[in-house]
GUKOL-234992 format. One record per residue: residue number from 1; residue in three letters; x, z, y of N, C-alpha, C in turn. Coordinates in nm, 2 decimals. Atoms other than C-alpha are relative to their C-alpha. Layout:
N
<atom><nr>NUM</nr><rest>ALA</rest><n_c1>X</n_c1><n_c3>Z</n_c3><n_c2>Y</n_c2><ca_c1>X</ca_c1><ca_c3>Z</ca_c3><ca_c2>Y</ca_c2><c_c1>X</c_c1><c_c3>Z</c_c3><c_c2>Y</c_c2></atom>
...
//
This chain:
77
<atom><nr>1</nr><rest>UNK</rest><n_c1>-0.06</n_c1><n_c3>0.10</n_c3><n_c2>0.09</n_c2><ca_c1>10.58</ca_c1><ca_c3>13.19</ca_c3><ca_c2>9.27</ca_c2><c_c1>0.15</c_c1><c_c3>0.00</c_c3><c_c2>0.01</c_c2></atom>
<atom><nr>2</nr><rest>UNK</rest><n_c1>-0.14</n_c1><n_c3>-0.05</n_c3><n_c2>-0.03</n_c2><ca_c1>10.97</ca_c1><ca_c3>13.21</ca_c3><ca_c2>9.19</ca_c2><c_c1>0.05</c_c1><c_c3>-0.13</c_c3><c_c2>0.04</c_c2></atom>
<atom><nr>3</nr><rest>UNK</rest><n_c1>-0.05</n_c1><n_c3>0.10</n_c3><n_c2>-0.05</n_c2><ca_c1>11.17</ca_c1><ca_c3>12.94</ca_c3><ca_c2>9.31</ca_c2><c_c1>0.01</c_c1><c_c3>-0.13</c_c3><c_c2>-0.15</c_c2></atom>
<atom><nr>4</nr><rest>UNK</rest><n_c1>-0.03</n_c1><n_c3>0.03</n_c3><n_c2>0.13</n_c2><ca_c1>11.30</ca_c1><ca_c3>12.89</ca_c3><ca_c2>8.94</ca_c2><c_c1>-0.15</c_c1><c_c3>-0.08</c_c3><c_c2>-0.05</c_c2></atom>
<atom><nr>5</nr><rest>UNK</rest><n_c1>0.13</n_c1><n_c3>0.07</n_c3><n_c2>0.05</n_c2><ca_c1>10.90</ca_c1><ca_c3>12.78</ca_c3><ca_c2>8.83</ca_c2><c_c1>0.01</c_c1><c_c3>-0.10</c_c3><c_c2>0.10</c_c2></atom>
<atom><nr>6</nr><rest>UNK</rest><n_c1>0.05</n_c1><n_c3>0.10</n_c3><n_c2>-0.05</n_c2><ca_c1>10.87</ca_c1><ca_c3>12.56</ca_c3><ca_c2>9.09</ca_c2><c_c1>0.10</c_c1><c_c3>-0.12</c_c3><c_c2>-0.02</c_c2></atom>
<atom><nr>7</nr><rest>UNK</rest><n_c1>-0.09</n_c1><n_c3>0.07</n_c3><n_c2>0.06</n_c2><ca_c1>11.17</ca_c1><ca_c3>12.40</ca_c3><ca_c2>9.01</ca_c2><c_c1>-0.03</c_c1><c_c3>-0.10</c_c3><c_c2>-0.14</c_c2></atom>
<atom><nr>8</nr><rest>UNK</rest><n_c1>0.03</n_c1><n_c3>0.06</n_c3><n_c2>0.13</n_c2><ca_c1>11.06</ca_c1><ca_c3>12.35</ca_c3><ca_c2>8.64</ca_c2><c_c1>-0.13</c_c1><c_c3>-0.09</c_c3><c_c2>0.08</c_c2></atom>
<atom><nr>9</nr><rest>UNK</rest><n_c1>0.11</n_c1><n_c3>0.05</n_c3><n_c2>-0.02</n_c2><ca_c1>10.73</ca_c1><ca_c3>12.23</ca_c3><ca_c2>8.74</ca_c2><c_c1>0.05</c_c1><c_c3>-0.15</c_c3><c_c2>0.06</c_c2></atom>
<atom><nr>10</nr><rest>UNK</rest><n_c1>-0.13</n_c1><n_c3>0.13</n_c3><n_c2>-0.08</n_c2><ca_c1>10.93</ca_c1><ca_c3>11.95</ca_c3><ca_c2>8.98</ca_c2><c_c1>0.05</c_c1><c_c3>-0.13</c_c3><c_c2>-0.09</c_c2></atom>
<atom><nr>11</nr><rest>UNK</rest><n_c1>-0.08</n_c1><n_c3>0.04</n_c3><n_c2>0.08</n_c2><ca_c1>11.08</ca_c1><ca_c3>11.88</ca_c3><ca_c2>8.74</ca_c2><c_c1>-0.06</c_c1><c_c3>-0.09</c_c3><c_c2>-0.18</c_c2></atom>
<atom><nr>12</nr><rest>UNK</rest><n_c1>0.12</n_c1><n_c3>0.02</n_c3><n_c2>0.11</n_c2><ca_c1>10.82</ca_c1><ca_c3>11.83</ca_c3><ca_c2>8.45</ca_c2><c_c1>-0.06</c_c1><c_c3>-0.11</c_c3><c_c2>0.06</c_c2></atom>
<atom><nr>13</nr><rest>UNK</rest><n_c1>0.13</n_c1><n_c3>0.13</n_c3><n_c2>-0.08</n_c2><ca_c1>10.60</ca_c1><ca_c3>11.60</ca_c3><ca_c2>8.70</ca_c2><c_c1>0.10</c_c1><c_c3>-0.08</c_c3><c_c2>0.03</c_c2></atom>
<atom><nr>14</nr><rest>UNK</rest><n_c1>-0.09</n_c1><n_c3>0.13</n_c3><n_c2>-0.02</n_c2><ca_c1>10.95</ca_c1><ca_c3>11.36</ca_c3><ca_c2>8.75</ca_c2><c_c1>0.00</c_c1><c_c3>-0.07</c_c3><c_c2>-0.18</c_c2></atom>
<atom><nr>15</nr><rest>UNK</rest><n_c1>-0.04</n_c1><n_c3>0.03</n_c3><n_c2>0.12</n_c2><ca_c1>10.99</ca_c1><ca_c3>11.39</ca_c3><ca_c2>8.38</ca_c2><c_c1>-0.13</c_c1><c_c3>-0.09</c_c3><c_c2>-0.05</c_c2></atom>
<atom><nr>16</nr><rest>UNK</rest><n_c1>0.12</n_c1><n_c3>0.08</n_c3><n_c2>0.05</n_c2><ca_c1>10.60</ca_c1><ca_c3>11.25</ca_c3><ca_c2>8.33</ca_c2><c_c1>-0.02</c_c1><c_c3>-0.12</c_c3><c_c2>0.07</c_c2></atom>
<atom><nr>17</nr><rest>UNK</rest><n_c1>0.03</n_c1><n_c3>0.14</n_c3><n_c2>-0.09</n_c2><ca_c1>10.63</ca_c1><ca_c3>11.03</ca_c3><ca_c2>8.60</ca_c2><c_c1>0.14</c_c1><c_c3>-0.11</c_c3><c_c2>-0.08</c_c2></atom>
<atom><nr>18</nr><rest>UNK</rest><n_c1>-0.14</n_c1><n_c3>0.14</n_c3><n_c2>0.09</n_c2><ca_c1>10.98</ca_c1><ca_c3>10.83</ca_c3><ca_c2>8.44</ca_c2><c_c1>-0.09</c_c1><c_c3>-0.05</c_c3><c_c2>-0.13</c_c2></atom>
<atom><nr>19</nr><rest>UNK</rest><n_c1>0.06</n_c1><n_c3>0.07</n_c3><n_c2>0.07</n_c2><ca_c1>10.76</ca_c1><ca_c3>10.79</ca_c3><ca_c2>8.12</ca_c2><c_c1>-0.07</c_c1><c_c3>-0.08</c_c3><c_c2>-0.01</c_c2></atom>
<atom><nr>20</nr><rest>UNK</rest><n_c1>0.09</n_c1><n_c3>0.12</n_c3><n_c2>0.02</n_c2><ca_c1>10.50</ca_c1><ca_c3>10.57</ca_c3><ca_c2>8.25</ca_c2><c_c1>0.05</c_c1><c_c3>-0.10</c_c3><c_c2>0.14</c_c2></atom>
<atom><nr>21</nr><rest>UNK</rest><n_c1>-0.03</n_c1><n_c3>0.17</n_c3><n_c2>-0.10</n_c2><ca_c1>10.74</ca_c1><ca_c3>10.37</ca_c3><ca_c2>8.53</ca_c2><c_c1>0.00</c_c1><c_c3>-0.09</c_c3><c_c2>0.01</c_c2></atom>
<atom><nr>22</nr><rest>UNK</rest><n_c1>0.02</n_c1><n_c3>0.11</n_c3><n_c2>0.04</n_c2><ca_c1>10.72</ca_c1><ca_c3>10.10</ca_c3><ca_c2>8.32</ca_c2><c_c1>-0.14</c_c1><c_c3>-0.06</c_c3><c_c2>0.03</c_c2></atom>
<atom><nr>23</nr><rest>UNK</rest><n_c1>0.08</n_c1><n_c3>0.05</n_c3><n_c2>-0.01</n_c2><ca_c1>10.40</ca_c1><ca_c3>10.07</ca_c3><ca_c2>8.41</ca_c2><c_c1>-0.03</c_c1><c_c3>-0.05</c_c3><c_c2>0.18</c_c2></atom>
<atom><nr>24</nr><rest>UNK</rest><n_c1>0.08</n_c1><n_c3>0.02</n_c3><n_c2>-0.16</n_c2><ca_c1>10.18</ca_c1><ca_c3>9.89</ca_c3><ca_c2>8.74</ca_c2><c_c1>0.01</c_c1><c_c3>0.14</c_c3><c_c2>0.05</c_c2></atom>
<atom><nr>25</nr><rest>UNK</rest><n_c1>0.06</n_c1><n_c3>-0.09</n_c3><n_c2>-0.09</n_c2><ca_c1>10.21</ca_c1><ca_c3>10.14</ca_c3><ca_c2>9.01</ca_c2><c_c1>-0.13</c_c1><c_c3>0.09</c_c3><c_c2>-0.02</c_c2></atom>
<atom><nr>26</nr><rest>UNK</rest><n_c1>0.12</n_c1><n_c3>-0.05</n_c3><n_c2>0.00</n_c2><ca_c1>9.85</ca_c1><ca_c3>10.20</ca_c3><ca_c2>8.99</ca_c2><c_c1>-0.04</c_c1><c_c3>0.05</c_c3><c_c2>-0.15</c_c2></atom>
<atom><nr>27</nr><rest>UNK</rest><n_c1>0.01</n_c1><n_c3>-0.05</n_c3><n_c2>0.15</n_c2><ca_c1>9.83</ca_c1><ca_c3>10.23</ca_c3><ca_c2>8.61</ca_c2><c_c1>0.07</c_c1><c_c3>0.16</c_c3><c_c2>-0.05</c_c2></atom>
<atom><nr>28</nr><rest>UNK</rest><n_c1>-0.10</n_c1><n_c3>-0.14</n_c3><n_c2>0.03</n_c2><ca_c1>10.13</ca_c1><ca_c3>10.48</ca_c3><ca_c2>8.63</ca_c2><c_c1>-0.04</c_c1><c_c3>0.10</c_c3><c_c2>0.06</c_c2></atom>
<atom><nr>29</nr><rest>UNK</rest><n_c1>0.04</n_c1><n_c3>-0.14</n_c3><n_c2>-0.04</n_c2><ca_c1>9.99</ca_c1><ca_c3>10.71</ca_c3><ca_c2>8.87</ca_c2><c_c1>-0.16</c_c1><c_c3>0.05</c_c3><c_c2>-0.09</c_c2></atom>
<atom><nr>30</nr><rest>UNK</rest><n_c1>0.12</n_c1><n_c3>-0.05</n_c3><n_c2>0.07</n_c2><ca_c1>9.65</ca_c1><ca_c3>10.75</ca_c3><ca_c2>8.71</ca_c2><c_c1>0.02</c_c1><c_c3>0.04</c_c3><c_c2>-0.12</c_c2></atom>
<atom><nr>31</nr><rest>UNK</rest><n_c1>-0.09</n_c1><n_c3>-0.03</n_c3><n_c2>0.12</n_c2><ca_c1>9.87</ca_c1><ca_c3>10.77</ca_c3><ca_c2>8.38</ca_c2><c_c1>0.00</c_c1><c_c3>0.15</c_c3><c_c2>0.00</c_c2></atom>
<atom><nr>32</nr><rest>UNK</rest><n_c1>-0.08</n_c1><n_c3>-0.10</n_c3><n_c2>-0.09</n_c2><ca_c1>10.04</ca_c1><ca_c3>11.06</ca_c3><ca_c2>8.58</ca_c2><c_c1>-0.07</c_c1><c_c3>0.14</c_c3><c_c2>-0.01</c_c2></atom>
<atom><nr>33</nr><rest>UNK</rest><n_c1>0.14</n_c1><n_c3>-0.08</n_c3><n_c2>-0.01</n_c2><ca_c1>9.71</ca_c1><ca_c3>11.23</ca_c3><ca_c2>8.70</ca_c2><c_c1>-0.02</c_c1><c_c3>0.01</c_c3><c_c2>-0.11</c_c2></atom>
<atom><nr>34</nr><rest>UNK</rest><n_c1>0.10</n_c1><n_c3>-0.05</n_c3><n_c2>0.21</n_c2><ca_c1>9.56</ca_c1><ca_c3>11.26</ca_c3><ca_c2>8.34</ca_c2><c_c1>0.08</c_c1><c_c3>0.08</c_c3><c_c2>-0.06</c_c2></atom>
<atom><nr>35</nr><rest>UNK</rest><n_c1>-0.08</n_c1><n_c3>-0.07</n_c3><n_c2>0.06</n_c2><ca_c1>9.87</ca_c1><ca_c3>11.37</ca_c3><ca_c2>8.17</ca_c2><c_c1>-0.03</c_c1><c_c3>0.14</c_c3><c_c2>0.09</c_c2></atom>
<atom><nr>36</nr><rest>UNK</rest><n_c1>0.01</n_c1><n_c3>-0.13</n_c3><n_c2>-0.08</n_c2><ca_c1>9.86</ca_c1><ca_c3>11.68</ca_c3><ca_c2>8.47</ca_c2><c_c1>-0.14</c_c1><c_c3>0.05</c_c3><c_c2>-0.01</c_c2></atom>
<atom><nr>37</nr><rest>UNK</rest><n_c1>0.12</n_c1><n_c3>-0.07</n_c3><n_c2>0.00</n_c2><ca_c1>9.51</ca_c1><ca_c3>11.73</ca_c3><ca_c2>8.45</ca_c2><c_c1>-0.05</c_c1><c_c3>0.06</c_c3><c_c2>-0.16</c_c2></atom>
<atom><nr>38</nr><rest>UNK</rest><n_c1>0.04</n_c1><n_c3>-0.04</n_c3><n_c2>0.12</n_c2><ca_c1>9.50</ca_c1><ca_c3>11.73</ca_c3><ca_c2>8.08</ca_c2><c_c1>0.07</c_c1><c_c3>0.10</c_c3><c_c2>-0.08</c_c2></atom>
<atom><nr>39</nr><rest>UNK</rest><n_c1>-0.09</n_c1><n_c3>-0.13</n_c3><n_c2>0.07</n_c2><ca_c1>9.79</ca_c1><ca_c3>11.98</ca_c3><ca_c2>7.97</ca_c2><c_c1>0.07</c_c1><c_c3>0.09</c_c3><c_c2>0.12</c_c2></atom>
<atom><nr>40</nr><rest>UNK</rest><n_c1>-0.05</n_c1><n_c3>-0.09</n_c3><n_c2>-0.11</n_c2><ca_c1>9.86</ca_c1><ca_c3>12.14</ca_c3><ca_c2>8.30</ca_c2><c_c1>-0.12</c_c1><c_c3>0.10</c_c3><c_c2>0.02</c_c2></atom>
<atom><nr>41</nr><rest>UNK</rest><n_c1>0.11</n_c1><n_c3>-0.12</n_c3><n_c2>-0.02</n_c2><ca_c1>9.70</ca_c1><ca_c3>12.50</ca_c3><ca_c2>8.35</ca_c2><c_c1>-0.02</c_c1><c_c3>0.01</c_c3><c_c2>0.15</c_c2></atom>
<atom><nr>42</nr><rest>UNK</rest><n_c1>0.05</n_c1><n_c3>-0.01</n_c3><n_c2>-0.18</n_c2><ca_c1>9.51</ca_c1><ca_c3>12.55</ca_c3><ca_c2>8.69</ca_c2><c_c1>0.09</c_c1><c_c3>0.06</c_c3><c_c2>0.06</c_c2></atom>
<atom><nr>43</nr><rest>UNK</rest><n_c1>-0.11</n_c1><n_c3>-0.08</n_c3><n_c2>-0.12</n_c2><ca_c1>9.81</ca_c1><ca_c3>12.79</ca_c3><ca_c2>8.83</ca_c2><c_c1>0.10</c_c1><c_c3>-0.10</c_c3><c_c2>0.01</c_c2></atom>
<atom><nr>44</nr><rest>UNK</rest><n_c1>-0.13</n_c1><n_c3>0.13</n_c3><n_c2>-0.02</n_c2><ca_c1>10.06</ca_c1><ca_c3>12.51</ca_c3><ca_c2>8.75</ca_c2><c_c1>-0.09</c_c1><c_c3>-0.09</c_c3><c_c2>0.11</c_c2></atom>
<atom><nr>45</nr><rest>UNK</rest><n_c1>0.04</n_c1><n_c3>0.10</n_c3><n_c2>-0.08</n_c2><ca_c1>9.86</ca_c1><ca_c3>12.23</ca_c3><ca_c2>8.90</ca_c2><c_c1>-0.03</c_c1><c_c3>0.07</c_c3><c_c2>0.22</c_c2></atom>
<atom><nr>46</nr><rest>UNK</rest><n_c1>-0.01</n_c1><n_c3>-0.07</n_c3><n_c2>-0.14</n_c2><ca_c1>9.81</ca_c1><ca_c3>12.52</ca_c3><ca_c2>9.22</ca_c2><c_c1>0.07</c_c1><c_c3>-0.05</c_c3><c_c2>0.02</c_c2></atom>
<atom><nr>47</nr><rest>UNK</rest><n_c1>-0.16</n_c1><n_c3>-0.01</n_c3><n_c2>-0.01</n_c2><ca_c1>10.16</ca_c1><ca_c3>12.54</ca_c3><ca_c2>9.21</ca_c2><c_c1>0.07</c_c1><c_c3>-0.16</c_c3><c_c2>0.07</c_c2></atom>
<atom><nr>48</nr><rest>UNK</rest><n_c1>-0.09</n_c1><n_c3>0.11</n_c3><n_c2>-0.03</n_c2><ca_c1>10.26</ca_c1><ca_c3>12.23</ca_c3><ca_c2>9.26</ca_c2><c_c1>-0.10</c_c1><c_c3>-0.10</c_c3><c_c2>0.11</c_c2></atom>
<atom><nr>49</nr><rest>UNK</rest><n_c1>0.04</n_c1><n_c3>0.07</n_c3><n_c2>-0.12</n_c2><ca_c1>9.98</ca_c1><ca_c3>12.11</ca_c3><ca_c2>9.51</ca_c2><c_c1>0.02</c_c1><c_c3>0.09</c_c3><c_c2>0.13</c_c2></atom>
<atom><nr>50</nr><rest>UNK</rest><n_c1>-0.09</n_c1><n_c3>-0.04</n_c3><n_c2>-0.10</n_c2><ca_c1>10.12</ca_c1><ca_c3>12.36</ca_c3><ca_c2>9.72</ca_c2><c_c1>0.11</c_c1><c_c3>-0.08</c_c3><c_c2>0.07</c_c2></atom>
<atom><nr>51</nr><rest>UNK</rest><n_c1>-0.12</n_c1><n_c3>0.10</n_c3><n_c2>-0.08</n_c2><ca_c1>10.44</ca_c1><ca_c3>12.22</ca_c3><ca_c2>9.72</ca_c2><c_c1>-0.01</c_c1><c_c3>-0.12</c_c3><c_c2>0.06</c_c2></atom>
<atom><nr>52</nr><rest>UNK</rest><n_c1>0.08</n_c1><n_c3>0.15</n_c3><n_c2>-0.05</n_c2><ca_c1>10.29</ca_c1><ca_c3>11.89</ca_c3><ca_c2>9.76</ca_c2><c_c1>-0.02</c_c1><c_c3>0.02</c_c3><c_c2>0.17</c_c2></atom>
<atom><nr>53</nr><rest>UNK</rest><n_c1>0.08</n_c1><n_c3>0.00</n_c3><n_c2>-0.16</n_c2><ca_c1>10.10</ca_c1><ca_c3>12.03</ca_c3><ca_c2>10.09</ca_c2><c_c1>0.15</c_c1><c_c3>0.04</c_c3><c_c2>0.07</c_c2></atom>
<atom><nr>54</nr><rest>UNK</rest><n_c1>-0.11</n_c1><n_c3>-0.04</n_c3><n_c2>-0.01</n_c2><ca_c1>10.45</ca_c1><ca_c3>12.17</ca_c3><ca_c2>10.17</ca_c2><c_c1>0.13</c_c1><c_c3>-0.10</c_c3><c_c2>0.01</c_c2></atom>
<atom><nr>55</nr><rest>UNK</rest><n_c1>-0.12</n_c1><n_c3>0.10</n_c3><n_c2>-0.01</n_c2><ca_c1>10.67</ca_c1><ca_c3>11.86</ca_c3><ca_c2>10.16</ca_c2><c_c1>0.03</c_c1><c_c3>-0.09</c_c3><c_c2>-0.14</c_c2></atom>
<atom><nr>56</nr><rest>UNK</rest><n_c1>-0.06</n_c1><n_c3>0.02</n_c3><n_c2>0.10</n_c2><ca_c1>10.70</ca_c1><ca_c3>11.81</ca_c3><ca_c2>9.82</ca_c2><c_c1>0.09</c_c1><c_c3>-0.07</c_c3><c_c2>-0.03</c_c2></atom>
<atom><nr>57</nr><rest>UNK</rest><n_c1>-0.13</n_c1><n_c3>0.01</n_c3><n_c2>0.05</n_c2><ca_c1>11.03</ca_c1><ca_c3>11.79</ca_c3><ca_c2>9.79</ca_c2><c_c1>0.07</c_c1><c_c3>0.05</c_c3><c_c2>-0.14</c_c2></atom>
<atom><nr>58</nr><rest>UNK</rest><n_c1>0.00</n_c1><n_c3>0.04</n_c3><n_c2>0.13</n_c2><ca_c1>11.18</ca_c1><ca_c3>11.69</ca_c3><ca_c2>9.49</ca_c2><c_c1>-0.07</c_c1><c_c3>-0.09</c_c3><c_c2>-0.08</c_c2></atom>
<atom><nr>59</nr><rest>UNK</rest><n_c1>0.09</n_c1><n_c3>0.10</n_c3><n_c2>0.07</n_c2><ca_c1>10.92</ca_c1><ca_c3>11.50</ca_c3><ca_c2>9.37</ca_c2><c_c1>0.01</c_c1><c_c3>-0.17</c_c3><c_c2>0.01</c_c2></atom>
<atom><nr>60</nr><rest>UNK</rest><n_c1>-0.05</n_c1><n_c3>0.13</n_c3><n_c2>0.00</n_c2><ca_c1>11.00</ca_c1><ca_c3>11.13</ca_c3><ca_c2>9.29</ca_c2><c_c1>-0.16</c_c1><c_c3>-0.04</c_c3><c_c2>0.07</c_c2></atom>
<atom><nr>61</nr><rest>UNK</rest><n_c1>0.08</n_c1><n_c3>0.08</n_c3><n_c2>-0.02</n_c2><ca_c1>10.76</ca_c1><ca_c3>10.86</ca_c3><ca_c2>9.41</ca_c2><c_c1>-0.14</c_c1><c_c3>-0.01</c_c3><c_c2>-0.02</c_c2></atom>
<atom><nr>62</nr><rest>UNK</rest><n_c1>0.10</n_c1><n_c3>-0.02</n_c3><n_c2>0.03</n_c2><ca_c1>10.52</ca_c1><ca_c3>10.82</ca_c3><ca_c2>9.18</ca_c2><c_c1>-0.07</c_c1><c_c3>0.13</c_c3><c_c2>-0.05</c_c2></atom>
<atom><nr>63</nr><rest>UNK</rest><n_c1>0.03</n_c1><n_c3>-0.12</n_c3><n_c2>0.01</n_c2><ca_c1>10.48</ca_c1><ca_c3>11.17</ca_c3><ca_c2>9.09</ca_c2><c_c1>-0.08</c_c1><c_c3>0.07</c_c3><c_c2>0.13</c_c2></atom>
<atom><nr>64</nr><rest>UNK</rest><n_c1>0.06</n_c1><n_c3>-0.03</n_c3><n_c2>-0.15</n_c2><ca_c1>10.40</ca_c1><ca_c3>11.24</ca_c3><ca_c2>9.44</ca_c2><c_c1>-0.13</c_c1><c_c3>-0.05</c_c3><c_c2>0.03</c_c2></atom>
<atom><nr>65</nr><rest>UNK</rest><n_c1>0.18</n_c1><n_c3>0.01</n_c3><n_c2>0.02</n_c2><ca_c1>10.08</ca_c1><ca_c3>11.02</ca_c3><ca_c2>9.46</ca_c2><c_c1>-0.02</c_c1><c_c3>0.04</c_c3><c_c2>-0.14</c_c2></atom>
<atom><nr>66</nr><rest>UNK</rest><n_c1>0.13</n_c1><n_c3>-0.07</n_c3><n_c2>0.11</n_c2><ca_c1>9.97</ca_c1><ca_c3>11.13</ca_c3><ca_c2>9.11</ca_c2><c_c1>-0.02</c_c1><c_c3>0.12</c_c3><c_c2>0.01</c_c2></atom>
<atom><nr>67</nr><rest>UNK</rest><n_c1>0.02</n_c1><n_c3>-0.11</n_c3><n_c2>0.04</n_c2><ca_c1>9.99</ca_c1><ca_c3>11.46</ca_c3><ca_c2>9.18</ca_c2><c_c1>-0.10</c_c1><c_c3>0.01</c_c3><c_c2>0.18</c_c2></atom>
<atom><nr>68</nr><rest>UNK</rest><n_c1>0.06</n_c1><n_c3>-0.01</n_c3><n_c2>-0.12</n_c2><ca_c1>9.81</ca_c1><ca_c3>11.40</ca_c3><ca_c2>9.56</ca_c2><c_c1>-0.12</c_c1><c_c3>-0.09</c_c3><c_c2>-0.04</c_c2></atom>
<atom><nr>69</nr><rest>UNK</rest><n_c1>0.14</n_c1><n_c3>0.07</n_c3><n_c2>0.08</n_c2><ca_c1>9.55</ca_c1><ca_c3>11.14</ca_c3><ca_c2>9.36</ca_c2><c_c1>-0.08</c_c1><c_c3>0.15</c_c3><c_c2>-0.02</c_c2></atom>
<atom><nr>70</nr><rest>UNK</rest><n_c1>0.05</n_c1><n_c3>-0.13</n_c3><n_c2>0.11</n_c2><ca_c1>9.51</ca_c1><ca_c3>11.46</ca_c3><ca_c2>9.13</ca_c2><c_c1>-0.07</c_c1><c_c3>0.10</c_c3><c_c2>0.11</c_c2></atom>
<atom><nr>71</nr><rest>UNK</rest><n_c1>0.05</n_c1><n_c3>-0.10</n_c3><n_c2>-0.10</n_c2><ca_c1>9.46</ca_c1><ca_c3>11.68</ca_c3><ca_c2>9.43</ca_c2><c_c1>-0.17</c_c1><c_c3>-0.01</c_c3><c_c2>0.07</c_c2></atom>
<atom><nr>72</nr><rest>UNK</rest><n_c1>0.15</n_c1><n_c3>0.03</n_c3><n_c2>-0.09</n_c2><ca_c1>9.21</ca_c1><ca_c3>11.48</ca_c3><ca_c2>9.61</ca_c2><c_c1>-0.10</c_c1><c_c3>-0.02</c_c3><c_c2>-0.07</c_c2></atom>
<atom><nr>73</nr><rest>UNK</rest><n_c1>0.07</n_c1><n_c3>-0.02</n_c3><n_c2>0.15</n_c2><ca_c1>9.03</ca_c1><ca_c3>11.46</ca_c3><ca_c2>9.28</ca_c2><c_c1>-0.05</c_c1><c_c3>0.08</c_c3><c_c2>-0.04</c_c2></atom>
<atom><nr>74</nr><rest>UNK</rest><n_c1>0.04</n_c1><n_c3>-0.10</n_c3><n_c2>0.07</n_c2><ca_c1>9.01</ca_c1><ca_c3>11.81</ca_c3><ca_c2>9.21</ca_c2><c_c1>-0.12</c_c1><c_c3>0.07</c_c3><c_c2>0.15</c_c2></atom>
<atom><nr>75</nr><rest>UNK</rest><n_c1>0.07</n_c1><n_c3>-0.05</n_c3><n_c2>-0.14</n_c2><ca_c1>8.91</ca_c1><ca_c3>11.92</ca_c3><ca_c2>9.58</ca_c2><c_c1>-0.16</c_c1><c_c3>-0.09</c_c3><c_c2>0.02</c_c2></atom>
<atom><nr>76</nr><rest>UNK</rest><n_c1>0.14</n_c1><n_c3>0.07</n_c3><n_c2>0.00</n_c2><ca_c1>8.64</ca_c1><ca_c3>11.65</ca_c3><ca_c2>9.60</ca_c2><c_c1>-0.14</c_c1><c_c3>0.07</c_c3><c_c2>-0.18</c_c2></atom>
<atom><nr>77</nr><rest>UNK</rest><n_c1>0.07</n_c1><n_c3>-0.03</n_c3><n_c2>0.16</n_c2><ca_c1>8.51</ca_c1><ca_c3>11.79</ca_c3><ca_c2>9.23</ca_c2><c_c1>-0.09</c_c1><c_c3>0.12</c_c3><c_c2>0.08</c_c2></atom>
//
């Protein structure tokens, strides 16, 4: 994976996470999660539970549990 994708990706999951900040914490991340499970392709969502396992750096707040919700979500599936 190039640096440049991971970057976007990062970047995409801050960008989904600012659109539901206005919401509860808890609303916002499960918001979060769905938006990534529903238009994110399985290499992306890899992609970025890597980084995740990896520090996930860059990742704002709530982007970070939705995409570690999402994780433990898919793994338990």
């Amino acid at each position: 994976m190039s640096h440049g994708t991971l970057d976007r990706l990062v970047y995409m999951a801050n960008q989904i996470s600012k659109a539901f900040a206005h919401d509860p914490e808890d609303k916002a991340v499960g918001e979060i999660s769905n938006h990534l499970k529903k238009f994110w392709e399985k290499r992306m969502l890899a992609q970025i539970f890597a980084h995740l396992d990896a520090g996930g750096d860059g990742l704002d707040a709530l982007a970070k549990k939705a995409v570690a919700s999402l994780q433990r979500e898919t793994q338990s599936a």
